[in-house]
VEXDRENMAR-338113 format. One record per residue: residue number from 1; residue in three letters; chain; x, y, z of N, C-alpha, C, O in turn. Coordinates in Angstrom, 2 decimals. Example, Ala and Ser with C-alpha at 12.3 -4.5 7.8 and 13.67 -1.06 7.14 Angstrom:
# residues 2
<node zapa="1" bake="Ala" zavo="A" n_px="13.19" n_py="-5.69" n_pz="7.80" ca_px="12.30" ca_py="-4.50" ca_pz="7.80" c_px="13.20" c_py="-3.30" c_pz="7.80" o_px="14.24" o_py="-3.32" o_pz="8.46"/>
<node zapa="2" bake="Ser" zavo="A" n_px="12.85" n_py="-2.25" n_pz="7.08" ca_px="13.67" ca_py="-1.06" ca_pz="7.14" c_px="12.90" c_py="0.03" c_pz="7.87" o_px="13.41" o_py="1.14" o_pz="8.04"/>
# end
This chain:
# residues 104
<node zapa="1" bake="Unk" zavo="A" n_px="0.85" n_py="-1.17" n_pz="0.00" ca_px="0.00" ca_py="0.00" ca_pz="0.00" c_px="0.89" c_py="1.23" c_pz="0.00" o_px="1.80" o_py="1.24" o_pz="0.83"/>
<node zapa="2" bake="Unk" zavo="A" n_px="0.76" n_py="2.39" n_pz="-0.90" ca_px="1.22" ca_py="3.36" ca_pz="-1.09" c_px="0.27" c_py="4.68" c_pz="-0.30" o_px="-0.94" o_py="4.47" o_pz="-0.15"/>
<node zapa="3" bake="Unk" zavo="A" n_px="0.76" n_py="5.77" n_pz="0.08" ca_px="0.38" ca_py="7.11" ca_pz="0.35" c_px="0.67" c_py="7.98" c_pz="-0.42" o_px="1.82" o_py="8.17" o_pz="-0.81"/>
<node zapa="4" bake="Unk" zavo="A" n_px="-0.52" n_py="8.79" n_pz="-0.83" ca_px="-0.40" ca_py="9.98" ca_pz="-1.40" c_px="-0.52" c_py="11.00" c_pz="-0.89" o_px="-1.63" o_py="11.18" o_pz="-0.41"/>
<node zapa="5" bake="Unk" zavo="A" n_px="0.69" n_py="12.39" n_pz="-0.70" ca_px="0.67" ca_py="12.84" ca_pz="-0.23" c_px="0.45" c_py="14.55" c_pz="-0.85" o_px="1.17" o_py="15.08" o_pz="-1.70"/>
<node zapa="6" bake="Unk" zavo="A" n_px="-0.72" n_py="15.19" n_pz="-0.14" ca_px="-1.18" ca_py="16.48" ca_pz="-1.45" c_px="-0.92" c_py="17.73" c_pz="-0.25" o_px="-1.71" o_py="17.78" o_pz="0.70"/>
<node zapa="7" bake="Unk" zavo="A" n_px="-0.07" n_py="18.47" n_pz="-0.34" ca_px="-0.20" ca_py="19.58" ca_pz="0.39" c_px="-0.81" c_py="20.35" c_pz="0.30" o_px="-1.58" o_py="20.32" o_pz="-0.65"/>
<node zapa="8" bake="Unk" zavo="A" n_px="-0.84" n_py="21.51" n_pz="1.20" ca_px="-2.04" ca_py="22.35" ca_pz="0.66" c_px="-1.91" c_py="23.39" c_pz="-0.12" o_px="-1.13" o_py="24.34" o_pz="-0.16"/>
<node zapa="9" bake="Unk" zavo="A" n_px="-3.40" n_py="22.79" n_pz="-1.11" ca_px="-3.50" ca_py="23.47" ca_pz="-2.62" c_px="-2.81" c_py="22.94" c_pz="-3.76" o_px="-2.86" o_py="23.34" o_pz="-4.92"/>
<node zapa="10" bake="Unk" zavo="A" n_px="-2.06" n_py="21.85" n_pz="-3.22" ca_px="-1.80" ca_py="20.62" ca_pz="-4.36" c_px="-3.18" c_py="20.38" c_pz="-4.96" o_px="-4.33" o_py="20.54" o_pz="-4.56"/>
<node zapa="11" bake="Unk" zavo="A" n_px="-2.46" n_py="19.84" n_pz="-6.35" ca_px="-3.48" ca_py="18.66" ca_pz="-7.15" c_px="-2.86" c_py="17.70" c_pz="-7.85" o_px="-1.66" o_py="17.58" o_pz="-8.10"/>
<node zapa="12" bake="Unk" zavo="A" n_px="-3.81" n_py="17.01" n_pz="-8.17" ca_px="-2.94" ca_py="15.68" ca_pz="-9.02" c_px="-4.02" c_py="15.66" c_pz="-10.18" o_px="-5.25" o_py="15.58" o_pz="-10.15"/>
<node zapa="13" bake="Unk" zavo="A" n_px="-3.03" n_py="15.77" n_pz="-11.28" ca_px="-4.18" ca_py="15.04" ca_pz="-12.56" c_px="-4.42" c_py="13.66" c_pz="-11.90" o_px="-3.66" o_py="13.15" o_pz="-11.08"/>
<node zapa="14" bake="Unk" zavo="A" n_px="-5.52" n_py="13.14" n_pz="-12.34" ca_px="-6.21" ca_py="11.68" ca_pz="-12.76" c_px="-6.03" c_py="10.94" c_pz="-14.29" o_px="-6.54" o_py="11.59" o_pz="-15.20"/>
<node zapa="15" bake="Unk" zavo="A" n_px="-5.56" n_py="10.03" n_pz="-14.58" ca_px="-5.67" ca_py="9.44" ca_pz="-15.79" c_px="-5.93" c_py="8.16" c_pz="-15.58" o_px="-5.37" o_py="7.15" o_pz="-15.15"/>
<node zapa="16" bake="Unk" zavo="A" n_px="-7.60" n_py="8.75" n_pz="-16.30" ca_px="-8.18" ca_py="6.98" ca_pz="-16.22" c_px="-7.78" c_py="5.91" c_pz="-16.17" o_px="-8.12" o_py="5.04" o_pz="-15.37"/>
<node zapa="17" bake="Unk" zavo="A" n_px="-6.78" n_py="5.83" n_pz="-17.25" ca_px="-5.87" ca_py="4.13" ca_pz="-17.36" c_px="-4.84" c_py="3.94" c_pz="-16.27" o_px="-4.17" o_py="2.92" o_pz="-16.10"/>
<node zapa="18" bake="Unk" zavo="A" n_px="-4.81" n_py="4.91" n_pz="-15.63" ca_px="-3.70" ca_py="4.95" ca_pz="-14.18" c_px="-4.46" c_py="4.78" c_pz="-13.29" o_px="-3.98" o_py="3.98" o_pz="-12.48"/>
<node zapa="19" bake="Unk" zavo="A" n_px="-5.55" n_py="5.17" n_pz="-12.98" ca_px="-6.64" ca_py="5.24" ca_pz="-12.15" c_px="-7.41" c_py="3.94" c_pz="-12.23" o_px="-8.46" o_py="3.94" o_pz="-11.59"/>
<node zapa="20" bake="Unk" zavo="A" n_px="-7.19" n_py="3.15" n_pz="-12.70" ca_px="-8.30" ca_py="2.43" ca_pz="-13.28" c_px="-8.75" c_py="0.92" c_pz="-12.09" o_px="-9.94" o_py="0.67" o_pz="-11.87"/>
<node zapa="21" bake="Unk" zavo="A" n_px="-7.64" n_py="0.11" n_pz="-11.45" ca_px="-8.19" ca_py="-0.15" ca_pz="-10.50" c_px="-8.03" c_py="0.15" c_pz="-9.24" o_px="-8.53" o_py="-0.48" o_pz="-8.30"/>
<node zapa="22" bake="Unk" zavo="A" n_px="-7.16" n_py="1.34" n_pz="-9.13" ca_px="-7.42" ca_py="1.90" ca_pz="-7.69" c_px="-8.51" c_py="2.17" c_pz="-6.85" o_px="-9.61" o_py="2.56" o_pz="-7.24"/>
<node zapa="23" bake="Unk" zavo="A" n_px="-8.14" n_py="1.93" n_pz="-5.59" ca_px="-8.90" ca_py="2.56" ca_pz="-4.50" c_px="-8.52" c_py="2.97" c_pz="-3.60" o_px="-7.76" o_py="2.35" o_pz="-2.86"/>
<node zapa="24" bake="Unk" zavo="A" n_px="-9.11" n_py="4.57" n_pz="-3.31" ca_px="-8.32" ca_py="5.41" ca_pz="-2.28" c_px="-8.65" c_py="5.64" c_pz="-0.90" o_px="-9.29" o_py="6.68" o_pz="-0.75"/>
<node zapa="25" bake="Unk" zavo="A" n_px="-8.46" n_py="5.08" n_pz="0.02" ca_px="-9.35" ca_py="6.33" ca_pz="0.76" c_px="-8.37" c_py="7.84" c_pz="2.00" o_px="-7.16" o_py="7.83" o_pz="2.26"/>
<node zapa="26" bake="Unk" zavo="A" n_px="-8.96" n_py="8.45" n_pz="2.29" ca_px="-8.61" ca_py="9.95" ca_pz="2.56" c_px="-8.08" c_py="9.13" c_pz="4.18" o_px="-8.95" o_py="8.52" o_pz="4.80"/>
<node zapa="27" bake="Unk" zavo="A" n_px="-6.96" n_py="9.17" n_pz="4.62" ca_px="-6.18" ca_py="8.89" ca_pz="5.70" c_px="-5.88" c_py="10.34" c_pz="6.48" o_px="-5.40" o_py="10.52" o_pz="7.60"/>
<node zapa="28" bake="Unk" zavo="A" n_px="-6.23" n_py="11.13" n_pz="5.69" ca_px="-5.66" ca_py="12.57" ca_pz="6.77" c_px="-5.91" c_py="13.77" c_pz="5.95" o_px="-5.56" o_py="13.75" o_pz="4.77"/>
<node zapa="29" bake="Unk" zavo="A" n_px="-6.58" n_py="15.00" n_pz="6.51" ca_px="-6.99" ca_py="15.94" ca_pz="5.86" c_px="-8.51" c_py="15.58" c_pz="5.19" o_px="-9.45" o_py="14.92" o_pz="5.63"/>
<node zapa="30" bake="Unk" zavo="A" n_px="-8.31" n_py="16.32" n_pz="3.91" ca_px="-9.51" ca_py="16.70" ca_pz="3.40" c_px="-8.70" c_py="17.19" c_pz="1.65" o_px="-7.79" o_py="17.90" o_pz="1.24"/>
<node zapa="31" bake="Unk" zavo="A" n_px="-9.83" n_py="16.20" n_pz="1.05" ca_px="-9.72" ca_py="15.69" ca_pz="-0.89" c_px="-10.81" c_py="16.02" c_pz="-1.37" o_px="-11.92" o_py="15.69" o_pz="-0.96"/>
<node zapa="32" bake="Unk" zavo="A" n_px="-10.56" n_py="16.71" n_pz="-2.28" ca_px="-11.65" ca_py="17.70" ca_pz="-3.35" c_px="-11.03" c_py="16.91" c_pz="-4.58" o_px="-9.92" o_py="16.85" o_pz="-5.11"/>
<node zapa="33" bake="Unk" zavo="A" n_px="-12.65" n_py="16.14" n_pz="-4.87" ca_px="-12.35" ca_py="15.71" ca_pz="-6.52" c_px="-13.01" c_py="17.10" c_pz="-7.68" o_px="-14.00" o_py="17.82" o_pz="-7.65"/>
<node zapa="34" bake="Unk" zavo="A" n_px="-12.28" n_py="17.01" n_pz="-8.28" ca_px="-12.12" ca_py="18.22" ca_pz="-9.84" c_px="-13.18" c_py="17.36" c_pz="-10.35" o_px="-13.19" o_py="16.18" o_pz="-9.98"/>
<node zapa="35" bake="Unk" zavo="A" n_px="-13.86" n_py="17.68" n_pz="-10.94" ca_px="-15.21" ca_py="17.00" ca_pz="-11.96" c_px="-14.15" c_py="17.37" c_pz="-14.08" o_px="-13.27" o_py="18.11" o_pz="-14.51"/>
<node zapa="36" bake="Unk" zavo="A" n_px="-14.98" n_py="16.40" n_pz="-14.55" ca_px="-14.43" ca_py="16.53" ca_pz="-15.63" c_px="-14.59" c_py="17.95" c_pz="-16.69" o_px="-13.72" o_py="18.31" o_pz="-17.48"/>
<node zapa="37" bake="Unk" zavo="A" n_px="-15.36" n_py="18.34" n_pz="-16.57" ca_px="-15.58" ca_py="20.09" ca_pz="-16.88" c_px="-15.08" c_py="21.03" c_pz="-16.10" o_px="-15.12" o_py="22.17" o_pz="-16.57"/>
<node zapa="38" bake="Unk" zavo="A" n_px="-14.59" n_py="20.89" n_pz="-14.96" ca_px="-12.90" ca_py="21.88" ca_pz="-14.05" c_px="-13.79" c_py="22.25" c_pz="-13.25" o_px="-13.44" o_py="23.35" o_pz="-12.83"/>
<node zapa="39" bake="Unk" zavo="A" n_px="-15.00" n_py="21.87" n_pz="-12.67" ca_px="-15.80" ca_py="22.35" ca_pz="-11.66" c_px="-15.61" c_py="21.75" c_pz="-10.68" o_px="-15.49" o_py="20.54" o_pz="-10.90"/>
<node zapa="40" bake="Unk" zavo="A" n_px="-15.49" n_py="22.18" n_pz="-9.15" ca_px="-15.29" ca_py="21.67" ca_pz="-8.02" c_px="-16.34" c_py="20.54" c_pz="-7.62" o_px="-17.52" o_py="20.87" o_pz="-7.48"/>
<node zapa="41" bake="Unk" zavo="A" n_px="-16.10" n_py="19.71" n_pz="-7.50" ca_px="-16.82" ca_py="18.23" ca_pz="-7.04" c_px="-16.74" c_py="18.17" c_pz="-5.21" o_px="-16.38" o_py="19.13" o_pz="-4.53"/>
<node zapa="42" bake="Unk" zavo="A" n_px="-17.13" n_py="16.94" n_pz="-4.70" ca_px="-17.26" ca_py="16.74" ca_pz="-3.81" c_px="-15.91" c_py="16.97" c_pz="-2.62" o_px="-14.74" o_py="17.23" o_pz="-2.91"/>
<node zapa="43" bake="Unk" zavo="A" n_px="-16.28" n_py="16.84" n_pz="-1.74" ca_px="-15.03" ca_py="17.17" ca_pz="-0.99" c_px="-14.74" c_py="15.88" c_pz="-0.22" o_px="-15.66" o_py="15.67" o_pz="0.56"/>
<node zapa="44" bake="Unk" zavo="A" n_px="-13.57" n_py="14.73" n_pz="-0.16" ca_px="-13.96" ca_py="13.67" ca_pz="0.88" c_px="-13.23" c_py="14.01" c_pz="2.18" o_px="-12.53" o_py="15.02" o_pz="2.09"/>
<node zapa="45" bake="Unk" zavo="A" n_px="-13.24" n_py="13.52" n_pz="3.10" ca_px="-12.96" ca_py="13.76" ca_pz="4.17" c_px="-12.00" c_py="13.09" c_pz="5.16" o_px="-10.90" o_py="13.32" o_pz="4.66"/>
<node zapa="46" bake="Unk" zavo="A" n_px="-11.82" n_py="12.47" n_pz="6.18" ca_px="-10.59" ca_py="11.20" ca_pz="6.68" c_px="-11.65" c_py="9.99" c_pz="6.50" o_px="-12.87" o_py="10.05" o_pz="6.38"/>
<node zapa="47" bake="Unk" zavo="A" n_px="-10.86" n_py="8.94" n_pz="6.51" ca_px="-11.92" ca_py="7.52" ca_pz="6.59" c_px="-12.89" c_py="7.79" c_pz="4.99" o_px="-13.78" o_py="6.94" o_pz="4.88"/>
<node zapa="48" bake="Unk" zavo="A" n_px="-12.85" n_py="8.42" n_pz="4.27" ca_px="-13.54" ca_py="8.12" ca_pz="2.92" c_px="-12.97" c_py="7.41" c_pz="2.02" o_px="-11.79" o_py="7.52" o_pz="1.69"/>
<node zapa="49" bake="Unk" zavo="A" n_px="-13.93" n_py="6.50" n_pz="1.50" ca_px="-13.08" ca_py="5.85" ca_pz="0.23" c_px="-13.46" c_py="6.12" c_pz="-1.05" o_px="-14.52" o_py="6.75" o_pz="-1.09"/>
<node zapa="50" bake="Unk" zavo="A" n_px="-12.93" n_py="5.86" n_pz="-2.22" ca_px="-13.49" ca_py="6.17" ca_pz="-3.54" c_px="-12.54" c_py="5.50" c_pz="-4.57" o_px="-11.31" o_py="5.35" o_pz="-4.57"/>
<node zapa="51" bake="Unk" zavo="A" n_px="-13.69" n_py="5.08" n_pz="-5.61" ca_px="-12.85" ca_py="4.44" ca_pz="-6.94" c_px="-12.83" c_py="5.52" c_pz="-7.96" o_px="-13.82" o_py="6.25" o_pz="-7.99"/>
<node zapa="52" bake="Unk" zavo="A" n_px="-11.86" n_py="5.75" n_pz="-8.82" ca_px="-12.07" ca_py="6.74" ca_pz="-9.51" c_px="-12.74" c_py="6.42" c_pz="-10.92" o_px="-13.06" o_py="7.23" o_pz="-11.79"/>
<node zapa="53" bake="Unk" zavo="A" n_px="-12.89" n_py="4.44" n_pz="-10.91" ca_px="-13.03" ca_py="4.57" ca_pz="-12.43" c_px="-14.26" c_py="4.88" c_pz="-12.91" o_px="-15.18" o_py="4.47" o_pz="-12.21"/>
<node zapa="54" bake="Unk" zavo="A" n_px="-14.50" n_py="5.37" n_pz="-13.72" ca_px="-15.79" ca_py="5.42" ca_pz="-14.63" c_px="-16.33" c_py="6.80" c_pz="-13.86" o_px="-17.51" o_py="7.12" o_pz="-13.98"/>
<node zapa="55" bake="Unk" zavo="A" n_px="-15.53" n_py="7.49" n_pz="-13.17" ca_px="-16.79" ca_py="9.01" ca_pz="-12.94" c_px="-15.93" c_py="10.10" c_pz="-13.62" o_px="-16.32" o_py="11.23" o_pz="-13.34"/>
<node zapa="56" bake="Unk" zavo="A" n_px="-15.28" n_py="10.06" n_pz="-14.12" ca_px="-14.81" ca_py="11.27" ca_pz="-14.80" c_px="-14.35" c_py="12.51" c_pz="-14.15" o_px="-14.39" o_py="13.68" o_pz="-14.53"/>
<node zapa="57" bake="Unk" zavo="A" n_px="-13.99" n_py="12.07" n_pz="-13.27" ca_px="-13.11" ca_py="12.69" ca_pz="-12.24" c_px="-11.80" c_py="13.25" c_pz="-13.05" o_px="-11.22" o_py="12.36" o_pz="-13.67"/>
<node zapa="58" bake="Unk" zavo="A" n_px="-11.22" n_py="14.58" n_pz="-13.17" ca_px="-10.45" ca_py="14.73" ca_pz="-13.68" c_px="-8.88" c_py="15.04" c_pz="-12.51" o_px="-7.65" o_py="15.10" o_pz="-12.61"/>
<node zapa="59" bake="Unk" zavo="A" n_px="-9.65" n_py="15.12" n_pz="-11.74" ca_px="-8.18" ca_py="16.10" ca_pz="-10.44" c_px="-8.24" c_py="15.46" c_pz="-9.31" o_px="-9.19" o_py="14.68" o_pz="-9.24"/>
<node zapa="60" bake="Unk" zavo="A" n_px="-7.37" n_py="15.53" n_pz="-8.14" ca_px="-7.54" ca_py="15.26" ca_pz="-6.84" c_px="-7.31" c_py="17.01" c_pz="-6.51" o_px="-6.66" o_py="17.72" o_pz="-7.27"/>
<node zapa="61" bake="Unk" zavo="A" n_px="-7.85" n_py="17.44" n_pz="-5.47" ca_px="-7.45" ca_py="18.61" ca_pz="-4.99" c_px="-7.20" c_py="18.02" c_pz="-3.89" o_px="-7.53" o_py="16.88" o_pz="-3.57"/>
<node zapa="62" bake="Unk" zavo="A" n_px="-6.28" n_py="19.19" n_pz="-2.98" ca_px="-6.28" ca_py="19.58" ca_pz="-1.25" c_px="-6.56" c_py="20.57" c_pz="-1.29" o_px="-5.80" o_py="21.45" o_pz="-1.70"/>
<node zapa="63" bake="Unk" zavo="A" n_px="-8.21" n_py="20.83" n_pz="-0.71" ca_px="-9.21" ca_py="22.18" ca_pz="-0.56" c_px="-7.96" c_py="22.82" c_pz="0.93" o_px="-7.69" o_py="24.01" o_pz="0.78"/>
<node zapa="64" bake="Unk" zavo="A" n_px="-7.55" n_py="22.43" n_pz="1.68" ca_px="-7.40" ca_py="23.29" ca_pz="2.84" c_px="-5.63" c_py="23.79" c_pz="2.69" o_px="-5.04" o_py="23.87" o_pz="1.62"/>
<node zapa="65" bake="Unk" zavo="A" n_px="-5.17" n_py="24.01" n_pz="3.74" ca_px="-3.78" ca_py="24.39" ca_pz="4.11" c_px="-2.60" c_py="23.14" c_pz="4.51" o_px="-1.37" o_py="23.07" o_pz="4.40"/>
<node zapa="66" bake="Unk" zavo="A" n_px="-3.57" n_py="22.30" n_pz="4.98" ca_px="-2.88" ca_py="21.22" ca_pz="6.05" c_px="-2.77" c_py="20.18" c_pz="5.05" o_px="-3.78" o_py="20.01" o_pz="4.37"/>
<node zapa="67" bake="Unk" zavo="A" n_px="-1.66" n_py="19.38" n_pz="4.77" ca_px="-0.88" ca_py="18.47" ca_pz="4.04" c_px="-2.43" c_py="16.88" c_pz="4.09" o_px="-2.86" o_py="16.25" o_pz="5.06"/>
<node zapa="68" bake="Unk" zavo="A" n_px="-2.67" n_py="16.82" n_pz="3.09" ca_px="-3.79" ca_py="15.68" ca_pz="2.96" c_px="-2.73" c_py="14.37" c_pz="2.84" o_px="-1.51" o_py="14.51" o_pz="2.69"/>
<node zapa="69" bake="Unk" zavo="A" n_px="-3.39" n_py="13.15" n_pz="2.94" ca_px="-3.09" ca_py="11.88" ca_pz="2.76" c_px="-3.85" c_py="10.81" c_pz="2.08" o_px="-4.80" o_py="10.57" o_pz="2.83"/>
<node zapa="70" bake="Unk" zavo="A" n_px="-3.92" n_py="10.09" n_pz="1.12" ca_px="-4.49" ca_py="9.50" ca_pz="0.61" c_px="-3.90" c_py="8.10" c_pz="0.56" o_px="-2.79" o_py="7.75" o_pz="0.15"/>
<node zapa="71" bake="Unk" zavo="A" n_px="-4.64" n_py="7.54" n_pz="0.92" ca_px="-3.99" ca_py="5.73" ca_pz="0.64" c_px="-3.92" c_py="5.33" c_pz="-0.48" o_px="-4.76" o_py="6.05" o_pz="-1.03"/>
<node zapa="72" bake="Unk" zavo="A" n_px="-3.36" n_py="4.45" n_pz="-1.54" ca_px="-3.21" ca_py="4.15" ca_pz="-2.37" c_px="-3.78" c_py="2.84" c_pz="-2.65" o_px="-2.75" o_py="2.17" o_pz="-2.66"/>
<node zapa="73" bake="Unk" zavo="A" n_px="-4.73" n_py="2.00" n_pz="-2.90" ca_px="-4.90" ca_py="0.16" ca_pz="-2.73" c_px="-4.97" c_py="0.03" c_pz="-4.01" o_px="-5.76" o_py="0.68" o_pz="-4.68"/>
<node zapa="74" bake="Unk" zavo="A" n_px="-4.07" n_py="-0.89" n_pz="-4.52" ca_px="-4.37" ca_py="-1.65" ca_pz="-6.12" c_px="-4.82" c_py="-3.32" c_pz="-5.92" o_px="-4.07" o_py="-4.16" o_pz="-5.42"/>
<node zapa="75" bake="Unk" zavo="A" n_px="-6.32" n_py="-3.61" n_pz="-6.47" ca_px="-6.19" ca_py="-5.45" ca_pz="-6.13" c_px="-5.18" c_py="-6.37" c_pz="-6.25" o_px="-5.01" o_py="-7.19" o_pz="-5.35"/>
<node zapa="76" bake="Unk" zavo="A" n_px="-4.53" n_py="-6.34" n_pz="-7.17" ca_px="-3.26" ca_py="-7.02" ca_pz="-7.67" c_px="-2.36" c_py="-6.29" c_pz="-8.60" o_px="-2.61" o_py="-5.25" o_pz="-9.20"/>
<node zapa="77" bake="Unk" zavo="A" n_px="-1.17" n_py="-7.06" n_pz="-8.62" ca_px="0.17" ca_py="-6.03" ca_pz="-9.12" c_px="-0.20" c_py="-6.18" c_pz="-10.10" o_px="-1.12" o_py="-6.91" o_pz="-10.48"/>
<node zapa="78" bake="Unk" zavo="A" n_px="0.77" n_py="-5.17" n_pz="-10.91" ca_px="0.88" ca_py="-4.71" ca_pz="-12.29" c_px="1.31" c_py="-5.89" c_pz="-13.13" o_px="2.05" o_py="-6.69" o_pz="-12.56"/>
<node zapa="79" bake="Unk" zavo="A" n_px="1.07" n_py="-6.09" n_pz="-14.06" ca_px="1.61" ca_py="-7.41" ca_pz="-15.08" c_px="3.59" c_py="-6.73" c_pz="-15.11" o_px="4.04" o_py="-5.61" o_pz="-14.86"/>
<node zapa="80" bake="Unk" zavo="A" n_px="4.08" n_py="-7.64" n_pz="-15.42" ca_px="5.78" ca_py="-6.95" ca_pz="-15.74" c_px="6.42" c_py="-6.00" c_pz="-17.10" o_px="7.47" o_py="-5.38" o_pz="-17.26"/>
<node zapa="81" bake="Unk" zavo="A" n_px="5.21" n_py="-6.25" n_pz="-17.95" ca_px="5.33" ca_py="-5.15" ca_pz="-18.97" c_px="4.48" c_py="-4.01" c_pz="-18.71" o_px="4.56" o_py="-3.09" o_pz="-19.53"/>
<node zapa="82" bake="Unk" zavo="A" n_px="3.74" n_py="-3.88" n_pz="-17.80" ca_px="2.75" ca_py="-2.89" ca_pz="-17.72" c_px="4.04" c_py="-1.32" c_pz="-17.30" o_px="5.12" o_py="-1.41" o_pz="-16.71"/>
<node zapa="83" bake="Unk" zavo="A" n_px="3.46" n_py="-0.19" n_pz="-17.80" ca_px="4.18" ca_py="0.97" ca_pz="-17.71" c_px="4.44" c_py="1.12" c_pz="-16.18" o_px="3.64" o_py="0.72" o_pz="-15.33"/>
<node zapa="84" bake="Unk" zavo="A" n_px="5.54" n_py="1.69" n_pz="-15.91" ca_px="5.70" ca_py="2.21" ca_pz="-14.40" c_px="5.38" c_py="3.38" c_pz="-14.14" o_px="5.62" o_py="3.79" o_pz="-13.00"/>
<node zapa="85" bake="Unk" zavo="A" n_px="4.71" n_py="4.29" n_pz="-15.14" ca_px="3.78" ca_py="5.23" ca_pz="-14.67" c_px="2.70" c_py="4.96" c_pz="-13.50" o_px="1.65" o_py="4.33" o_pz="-13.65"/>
<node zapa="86" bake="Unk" zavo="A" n_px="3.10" n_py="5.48" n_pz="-12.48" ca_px="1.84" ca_py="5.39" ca_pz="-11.75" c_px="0.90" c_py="6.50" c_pz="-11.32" o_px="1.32" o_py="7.65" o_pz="-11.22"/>
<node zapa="87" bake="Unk" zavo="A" n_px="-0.55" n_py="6.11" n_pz="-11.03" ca_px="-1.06" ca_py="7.47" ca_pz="-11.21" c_px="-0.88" c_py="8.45" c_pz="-9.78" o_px="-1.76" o_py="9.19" o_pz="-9.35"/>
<node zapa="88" bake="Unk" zavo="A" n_px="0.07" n_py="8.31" n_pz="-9.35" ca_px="0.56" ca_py="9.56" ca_pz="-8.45" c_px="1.67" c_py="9.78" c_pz="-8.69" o_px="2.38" o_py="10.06" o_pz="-7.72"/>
<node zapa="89" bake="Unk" zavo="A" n_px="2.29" n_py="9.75" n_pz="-10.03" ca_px="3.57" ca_py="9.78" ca_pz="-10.52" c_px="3.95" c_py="11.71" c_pz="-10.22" o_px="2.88" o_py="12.31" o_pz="-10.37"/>
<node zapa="90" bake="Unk" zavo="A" n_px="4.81" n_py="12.46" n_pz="-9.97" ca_px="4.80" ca_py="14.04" ca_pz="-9.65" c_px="4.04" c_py="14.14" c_pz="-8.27" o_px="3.56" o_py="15.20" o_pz="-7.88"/>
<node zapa="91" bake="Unk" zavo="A" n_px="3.98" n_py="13.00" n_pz="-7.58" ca_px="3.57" ca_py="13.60" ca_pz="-6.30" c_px="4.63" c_py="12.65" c_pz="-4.97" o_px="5.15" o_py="11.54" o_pz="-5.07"/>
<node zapa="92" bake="Unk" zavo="A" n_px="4.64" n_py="13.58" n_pz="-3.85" ca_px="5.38" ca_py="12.60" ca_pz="-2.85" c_px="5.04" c_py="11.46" c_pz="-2.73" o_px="3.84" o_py="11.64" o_pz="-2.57"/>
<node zapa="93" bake="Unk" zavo="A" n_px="5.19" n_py="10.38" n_pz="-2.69" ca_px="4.42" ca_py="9.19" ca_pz="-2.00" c_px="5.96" c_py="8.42" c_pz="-0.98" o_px="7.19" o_py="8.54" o_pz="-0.95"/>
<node zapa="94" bake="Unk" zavo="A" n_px="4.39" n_py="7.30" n_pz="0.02" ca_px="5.49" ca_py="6.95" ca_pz="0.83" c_px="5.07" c_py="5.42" c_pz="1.01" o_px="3.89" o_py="5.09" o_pz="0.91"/>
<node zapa="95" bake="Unk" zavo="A" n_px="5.86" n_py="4.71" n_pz="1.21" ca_px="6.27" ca_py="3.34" ca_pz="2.09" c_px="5.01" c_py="3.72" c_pz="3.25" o_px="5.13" o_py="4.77" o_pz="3.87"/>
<node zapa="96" bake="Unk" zavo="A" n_px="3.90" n_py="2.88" n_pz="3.49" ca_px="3.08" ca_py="2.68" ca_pz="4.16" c_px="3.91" c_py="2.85" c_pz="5.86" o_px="3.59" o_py="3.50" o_pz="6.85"/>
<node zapa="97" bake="Unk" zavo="A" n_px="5.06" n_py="1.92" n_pz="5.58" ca_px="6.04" ca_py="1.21" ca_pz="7.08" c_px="6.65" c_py="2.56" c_pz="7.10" o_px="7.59" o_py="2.52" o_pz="7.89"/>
<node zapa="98" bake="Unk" zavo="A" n_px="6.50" n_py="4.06" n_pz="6.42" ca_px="7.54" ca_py="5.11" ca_pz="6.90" c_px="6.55" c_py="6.15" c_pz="6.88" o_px="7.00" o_py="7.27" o_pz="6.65"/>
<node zapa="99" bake="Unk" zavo="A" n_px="5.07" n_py="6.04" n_pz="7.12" ca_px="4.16" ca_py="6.87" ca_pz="7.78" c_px="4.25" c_py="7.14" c_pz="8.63" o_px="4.91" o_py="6.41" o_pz="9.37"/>
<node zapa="100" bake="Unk" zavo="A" n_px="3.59" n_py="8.50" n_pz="9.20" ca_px="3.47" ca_py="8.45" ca_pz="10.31" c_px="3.04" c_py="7.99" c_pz="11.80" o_px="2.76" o_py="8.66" o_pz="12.79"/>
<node zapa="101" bake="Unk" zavo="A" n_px="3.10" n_py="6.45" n_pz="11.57" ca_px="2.48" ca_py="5.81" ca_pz="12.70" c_px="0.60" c_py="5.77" c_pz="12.85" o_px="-0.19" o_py="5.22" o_pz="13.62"/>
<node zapa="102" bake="Unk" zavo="A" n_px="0.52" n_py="6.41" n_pz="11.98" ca_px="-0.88" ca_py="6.40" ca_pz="12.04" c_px="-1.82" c_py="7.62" c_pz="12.62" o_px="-3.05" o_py="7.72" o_pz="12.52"/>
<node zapa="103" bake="Unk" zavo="A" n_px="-0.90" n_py="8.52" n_pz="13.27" ca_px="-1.15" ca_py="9.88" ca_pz="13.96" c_px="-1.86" c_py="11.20" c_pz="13.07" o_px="-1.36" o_py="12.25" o_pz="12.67"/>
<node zapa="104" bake="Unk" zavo="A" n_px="-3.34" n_py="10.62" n_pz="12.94" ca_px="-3.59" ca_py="11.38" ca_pz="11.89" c_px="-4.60" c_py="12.14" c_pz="12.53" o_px="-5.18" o_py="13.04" o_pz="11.93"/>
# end
């Protein structure tokens, strides 16, 4: 399991085929999904989860000041030719085991 980490007023593009079987949910702070026409979408919160595929979600935001966290879950690994693009590629991420303990 990976962390994504969005400071505040970060964003992350979304790309569907990167996105595609992830599932996230909000570990710390507060995640504003971008809608696919650049309009502000929902806001999730700590303990929320969400799949991104099929809603046309274009962005992750961090609506506030304070550094957000997002978990990363993929069902199973990548095949060995599959690209190593991943879709939090331009953003910090961390080793689950070099979080912060869970102090969220």
């Amino acid at each position: 399991m990976r962390t994504l980490t969005l400071r505040g007023g970060a964003r992350v593009a979304v790309v569907a085929a990167a996105w595609h079987d992830v599932f996230a949910v909000v570990s710390r702070g507060r995640v504003q999904l971008e809608l696919r026409d650049g309009e502000p979408g929902p806001v999730l919160g700590r303990d929320a989860g969400f799949w991104l595929r099929g809603t046309g979600v274009r962005a992750l935001r961090n609506p506030g000041r304070r550094t957000a966290r997002v978990r990363i879950v993929t069902p199973r690994p990548a095949p060995p030719h599959a690209s190593r693009q991943t879709p939090y590629a331009g953003c910090r991420t961390t080793e689950e085991r070099h979080d912060d303990g869970g102090t969220t």
